[in-house]
Steps between C-alpha positions, in 0.01 A plus 500: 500500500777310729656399201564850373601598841731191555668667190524841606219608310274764644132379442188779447159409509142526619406447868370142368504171671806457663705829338467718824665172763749466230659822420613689723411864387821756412734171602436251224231662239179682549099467465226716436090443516476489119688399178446855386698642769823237408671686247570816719663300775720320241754743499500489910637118486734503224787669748406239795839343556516143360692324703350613811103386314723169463605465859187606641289253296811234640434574840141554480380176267815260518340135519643382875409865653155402364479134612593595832274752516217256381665214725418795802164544405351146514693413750363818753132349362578162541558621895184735491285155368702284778402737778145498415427143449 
């Protein structure tokens, strides 16, 4: 799904797994409960405007925004585990 985003593509697909944290619904594709349900929301993310899917996907998954944000996280619990011991 980042991939397709990365290239401006709008992703649709069911609330599975990760689907919901990764698309951000109406901005860069949409979901529904059931692969039933896809096909009438197809038409909704064909006019989603590409090269704002790519630029959100940019800011949203780019590879230092995520390392720093991972970097953050074991540092704050590498703190919580030093004040405790």
């Amino acid at each position: 799904m980042i991939e397709a985003l990365a290239c401006g593509t709008p992703v649709v697909g069911t609330r599975r797994g990760a689907v919901a944290e990764v698309v951000d619904f109406g901005v860069t594709g949409y979901y529904r409960d059931s692969a039933s349900a896809l096909a009438e929301i197809v038409p909704q993310a064909m006019p989603l405007d590409r090269g704002a899917v790519r630029e959100h996907a940019r800011r949203r998954f780019q590879h230092r925004r995520m390392t720093d944000d991972y970097l953050r996280i074991y540092r704050s619990l590498q703190s919580t585990r030093s004040a405790h011991a």
